[in-house]
C-alpha positions as a printed NumPy array, in Angstrom:
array([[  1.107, -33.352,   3.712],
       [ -1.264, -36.342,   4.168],
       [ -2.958, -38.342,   1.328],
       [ -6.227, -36.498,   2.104],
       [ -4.61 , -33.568,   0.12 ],
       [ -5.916, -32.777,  -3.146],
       [ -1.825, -32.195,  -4.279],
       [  1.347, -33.483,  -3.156],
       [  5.236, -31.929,  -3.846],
       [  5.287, -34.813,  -6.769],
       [  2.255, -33.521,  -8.342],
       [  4.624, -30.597,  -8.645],
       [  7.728, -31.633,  -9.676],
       [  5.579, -33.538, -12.901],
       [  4.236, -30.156, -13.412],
       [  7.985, -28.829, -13.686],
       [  9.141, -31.107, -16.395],
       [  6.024, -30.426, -18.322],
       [  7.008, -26.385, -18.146],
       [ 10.749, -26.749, -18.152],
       [ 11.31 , -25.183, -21.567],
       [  8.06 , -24.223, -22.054],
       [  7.77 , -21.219, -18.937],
       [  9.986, -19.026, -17.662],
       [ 12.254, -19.609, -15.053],
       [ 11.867, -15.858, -13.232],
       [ 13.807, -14.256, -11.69 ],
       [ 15.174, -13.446,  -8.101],
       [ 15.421,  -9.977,  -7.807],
       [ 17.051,  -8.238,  -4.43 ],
       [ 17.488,  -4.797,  -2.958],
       [ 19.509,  -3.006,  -0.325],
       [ 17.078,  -0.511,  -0.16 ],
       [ 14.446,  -2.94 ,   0.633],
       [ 16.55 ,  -4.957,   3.005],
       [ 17.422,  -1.922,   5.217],
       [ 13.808,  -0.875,   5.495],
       [ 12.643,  -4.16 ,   7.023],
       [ 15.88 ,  -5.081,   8.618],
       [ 15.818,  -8.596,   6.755],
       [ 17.171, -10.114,   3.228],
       [ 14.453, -10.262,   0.802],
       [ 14.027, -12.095,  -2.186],
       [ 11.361, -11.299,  -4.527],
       [ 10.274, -14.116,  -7.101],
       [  9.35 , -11.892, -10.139],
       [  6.182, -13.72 , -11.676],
       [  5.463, -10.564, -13.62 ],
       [  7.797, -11.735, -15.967],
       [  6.396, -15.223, -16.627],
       [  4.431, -15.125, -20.013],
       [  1.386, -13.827, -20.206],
       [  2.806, -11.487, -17.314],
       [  1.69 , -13.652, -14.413],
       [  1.74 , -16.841, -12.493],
       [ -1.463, -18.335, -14.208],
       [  0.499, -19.73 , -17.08 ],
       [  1.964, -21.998, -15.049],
       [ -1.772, -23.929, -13.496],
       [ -3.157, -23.265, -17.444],
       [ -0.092, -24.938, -19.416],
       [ -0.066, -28.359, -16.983],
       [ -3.649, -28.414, -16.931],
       [ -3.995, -28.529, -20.682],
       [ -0.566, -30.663, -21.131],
       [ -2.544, -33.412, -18.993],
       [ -5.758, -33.676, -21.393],
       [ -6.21 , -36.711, -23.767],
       [ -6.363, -35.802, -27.634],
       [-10.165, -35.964, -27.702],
       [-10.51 , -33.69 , -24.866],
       [ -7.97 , -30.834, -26.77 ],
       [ -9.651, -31.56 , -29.826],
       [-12.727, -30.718, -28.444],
       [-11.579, -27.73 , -26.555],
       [-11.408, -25.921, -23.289],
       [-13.607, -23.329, -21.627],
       [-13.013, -21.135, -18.357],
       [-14.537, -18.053, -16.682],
       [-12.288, -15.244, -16.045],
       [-11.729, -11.504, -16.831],
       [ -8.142, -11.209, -16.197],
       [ -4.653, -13.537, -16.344],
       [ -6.45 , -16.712, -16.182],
       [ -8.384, -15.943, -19.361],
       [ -5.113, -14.971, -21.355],
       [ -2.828, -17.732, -19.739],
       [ -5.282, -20.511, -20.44 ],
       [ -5.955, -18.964, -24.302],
       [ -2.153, -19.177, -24.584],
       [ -1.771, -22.909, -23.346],
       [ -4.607, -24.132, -25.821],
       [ -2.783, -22.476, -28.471],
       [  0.423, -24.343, -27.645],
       [ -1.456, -27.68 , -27.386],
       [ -3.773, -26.554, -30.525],
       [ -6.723, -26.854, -28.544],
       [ -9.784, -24.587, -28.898],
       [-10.171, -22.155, -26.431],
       [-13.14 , -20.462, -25.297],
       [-13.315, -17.652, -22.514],
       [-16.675, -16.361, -20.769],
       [-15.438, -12.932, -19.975],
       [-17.74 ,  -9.852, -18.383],
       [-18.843,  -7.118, -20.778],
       [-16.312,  -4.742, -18.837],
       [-13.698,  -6.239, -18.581],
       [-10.425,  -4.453, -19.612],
       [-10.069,  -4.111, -23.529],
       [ -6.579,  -5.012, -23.497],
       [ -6.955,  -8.051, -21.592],
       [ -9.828,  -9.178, -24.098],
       [ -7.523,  -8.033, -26.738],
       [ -4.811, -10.452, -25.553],
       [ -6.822, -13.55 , -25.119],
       [ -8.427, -13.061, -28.437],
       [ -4.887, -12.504, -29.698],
       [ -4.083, -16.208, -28.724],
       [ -6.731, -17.199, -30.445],
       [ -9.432, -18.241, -28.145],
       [-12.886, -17.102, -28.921],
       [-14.403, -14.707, -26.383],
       [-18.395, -14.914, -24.661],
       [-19.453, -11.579, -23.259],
       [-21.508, -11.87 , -20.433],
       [-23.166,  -9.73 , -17.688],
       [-21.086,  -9.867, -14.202],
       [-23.802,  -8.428, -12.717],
       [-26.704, -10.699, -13.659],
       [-25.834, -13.485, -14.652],
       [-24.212, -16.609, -12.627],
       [-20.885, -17.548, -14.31 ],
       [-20.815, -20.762, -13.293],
       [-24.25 , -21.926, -14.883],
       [-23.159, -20.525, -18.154],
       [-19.583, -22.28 , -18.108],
       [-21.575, -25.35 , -17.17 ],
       [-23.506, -25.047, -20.262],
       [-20.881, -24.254, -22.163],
       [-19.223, -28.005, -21.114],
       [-22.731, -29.629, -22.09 ],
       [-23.355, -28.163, -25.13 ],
       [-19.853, -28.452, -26.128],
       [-18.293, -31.01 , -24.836],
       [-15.897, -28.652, -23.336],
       [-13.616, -29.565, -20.594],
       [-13.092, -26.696, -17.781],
       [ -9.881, -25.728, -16.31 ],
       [-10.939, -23.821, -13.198],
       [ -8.388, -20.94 , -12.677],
       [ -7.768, -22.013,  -9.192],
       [-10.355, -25.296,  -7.809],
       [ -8.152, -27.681, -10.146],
       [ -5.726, -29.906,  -8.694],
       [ -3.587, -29.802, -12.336],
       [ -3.721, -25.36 , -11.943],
       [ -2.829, -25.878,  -8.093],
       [  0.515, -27.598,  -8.755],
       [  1.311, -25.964, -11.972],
       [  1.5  , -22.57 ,  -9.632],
       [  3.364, -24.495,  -6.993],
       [  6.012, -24.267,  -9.253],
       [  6.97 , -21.174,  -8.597],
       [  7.077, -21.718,  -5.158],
       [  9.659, -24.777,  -5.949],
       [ 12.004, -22.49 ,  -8.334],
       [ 12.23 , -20.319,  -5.014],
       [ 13.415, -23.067,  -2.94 ],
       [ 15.893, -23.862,  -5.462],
       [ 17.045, -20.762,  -5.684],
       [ 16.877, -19.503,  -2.043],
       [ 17.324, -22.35 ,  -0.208],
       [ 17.269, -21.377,   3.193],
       [ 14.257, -19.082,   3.953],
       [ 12.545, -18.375,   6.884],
       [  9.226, -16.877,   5.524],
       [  7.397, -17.073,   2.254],
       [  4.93 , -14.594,   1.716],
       [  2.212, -15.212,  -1.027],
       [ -1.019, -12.954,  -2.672],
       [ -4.   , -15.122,  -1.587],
       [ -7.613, -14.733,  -4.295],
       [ -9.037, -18.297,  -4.681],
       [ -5.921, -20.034,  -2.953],
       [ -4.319, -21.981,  -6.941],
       [ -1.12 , -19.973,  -6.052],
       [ -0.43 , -20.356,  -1.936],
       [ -1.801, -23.754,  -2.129],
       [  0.597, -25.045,  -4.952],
       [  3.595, -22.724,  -3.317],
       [  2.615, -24.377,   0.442],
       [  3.273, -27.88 ,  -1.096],
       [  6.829, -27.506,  -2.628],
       [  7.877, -25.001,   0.217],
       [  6.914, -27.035,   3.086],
       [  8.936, -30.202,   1.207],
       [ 11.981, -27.935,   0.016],
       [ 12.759, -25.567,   3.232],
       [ 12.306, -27.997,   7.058],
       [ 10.677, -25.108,   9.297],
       [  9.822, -22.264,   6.743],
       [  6.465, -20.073,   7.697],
       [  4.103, -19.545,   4.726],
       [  1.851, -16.505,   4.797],
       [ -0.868, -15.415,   2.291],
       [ -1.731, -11.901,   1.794],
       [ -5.314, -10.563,   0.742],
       [ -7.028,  -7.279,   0.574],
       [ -8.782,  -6.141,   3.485],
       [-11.757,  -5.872,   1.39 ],
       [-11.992,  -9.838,   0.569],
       [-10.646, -11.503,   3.567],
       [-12.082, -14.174,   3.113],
       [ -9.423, -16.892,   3.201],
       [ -7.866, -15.01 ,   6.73 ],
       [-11.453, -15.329,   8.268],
       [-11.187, -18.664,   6.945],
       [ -8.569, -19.775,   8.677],
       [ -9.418, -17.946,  11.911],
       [-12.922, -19.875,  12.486],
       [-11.124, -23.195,  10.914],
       [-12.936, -23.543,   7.8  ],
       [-14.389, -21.892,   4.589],
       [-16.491, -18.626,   5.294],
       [-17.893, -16.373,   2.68 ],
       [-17.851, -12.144,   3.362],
       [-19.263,  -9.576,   1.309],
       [-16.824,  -8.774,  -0.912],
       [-15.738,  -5.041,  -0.962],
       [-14.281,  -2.65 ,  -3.25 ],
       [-10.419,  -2.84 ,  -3.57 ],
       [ -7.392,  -1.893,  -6.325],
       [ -6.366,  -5.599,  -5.754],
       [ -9.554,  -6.661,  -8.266],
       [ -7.495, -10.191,  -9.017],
       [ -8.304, -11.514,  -5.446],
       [-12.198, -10.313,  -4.724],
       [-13.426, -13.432,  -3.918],
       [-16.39 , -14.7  ,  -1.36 ],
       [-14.888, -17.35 ,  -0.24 ],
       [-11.278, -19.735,  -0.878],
       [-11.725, -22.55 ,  -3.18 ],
       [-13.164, -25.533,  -2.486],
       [-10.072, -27.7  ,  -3.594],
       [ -7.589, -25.152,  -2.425],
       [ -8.98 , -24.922,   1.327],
       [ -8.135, -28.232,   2.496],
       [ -3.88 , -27.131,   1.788],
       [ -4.232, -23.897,   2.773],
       [ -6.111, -25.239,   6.202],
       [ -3.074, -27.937,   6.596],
       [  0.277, -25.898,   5.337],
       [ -0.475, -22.192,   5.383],
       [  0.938, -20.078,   8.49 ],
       [ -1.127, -17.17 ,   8.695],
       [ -3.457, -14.738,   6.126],
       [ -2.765, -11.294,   6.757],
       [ -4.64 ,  -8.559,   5.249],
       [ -3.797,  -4.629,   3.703],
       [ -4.93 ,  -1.985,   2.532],
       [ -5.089,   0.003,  -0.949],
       [ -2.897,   2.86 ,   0.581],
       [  0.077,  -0.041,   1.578],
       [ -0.545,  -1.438,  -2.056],
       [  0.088,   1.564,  -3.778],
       [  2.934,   1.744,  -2.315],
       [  4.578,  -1.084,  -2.823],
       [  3.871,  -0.374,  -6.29 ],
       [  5.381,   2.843,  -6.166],
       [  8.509,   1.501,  -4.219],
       [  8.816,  -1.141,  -6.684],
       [  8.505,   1.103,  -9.764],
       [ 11.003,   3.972,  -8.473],
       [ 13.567,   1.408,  -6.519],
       [ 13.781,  -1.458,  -8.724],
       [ 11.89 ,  -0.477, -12.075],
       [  9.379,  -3.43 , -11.756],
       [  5.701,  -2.828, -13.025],
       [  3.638,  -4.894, -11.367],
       [ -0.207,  -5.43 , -10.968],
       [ -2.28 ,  -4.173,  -7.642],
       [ -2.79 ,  -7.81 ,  -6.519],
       [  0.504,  -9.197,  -7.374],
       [  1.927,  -6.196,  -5.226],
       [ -0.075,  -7.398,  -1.847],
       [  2.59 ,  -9.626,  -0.803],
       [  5.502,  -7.216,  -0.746],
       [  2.777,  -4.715,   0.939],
       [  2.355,  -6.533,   3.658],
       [  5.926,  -6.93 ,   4.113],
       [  6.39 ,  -2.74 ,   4.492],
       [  3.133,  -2.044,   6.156],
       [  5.021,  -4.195,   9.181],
       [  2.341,  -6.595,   8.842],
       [  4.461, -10.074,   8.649],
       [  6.918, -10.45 ,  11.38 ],
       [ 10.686, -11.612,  10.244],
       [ 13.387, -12.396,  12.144],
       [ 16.15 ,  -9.449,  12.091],
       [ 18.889, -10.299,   9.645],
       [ 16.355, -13.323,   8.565],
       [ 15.556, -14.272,   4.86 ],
       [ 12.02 , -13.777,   3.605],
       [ 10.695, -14.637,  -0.232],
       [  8.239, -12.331,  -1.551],
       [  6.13 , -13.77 ,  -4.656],
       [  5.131, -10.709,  -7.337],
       [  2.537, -12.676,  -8.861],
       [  1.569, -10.633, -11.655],
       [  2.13 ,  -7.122, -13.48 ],
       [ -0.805,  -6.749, -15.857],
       [ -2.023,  -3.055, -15.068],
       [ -2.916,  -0.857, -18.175],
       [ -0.574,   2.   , -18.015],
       [ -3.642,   4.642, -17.468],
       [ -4.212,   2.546, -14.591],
       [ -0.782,   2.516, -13.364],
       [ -0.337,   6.185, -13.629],
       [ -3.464,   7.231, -12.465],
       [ -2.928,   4.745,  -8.976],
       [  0.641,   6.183,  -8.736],
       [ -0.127,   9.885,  -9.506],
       [ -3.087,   9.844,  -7.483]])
């Protein structure tokens, strides 16, 4: 963890004091079931229980809690269709900033519902042809809005690191971590604390096979962009890792393994019938990876499993599970 790092494991204990009260500690949940099917203890850190139902709180709250007055009285802005958009509308409320969210004309209704129902005014645009990115950046000159990136922000990466710290509190003594990879906020904040908190622990993301962009990544040693393909796991189709996540997940991450939308579904479905635990296509990567035999453990070792998320509309849910 040199200086060259865009975070450090202080960066994320701040960001824990400026939650603690504020976010949900989640849970640890455990199974017998589980353990006897991969012959190891695993813990899975719950993050579909976090407000907002996913991780993303966590970067948008200590992002926002770090702006001056003039910058919340102004306002934020961010791109996103999914948990970003509601967790940052939900942090400006808190801070009684403005919010505004650029969302795509298709998105979900019940996600647009929810960020609207935090207040934050929604911008429709076309996914398809138009450039996000131009239109956030006039947003922030026009405005005078400041952007909280849901994953290339320094303030986001070690707000989701704490999740990765509560784990190491919790389960001290791990010998794996596995993590759902999309633009790298998550495994990048969760590298930091874990490499800090547990001497010798492996750290592996997990990404659909579709969007592997962060395993191709690390396999020609630095930032590649693919075509992104069609996958259930719609919260990590990305072209390419972050530009400020890359450099962690280069320096602290393991290994990037991929699966497919067969091993997701059921993970989904072994989490729903097992445990009764709802959770979201892409937060259910990690603990796919884990049955599909794709991360090696120890036998007998201890592995943590992040759920990062379990926003899927209940037509979706049934139709994935039924199907």
């Amino acid at each position: 963890m040199g200086a060259e790092l865009p975070i450090d494991v202080e960066d994320v204990r701040a960001a824990a004091g400026r939650l603690a009260g504020v976010a949900h500690r989640t849970p640890i949940l455990t199974s017998r079931t589980l353990d006897d099917r991969v012959g190891a203890r695993v813990f899975l850190k719950a993050e579909c229980f976090q407000r907002v139902g996913a991780f993303k709180f966590r970067g948008a709250y200590n992002a926002v809690a770090q702006l001056t007055a003039e910058e919340r009285a102004r306002g934020v802005v961010a791109a996103s269709s999914g948990n970003h958009a509601q967790a940052l509308a939900l942090a400006a409320r808190l801070h009684d900033a403005p919010a505004t969210i650029l969302m795509p004309e298709d998105a979900p209704p019940s996600k647009r519902a929810a960020t609207e129902g935090y207040g934050a005014e929604v911008i429709e645009f076309d996914r398809y042809a138009s450039d996000r990115e131009a239109l956030t950046a006039d947003l922030v000159a026009a405005r005078g809005l400041t952007l909280v990136h849901a994953y290339d922000d320094p303030r986001v990466m070690a707000g989701q690191g704490t999740a990765g710290l509560e784990l190491a509190e919790d389960v001290p003594d791990l010998d794996a971590v596995i993590v759902p990879v999309g633009g790298g906020g998550l495994i990048s904040g969760c590298a930091v604390a874990l490499r800090a908190a547990i001497g010798g622990v492996r750290v592996v993301g997990v990404e659909p096979a579709a969007s592997d962009d962060v395993a191709r990544s690390l396999r020609a040693g630095d930032r590649v962009r693919v075509e992104v393909g069609r996958t259930i796991a719609d919260g990590q189709q990305l072209p390419t890792p972050g530009a400020v996540t890359w450099p962690v997940i280069a320096a602290l991450v393991d290994d990037v393994v991929t699966v497919a939308d067969d091993d997701i579904v059921a993970a989904m479905r072994f989490l729903l019938e097992r445990m009764k635990v709802v959770v979201e296509p892409s937060g259910a990567t990690s603990l796919a990876a884990l049955l599909a035999g794709r991360v090696a453990v120890p036998r007998g070792g201890r592995v943590g499993v992040v759920l990062s998320g379990g926003n899927v509309d209940p037509g979706r849910l049934a139709s994935l599970l039924g199907g």
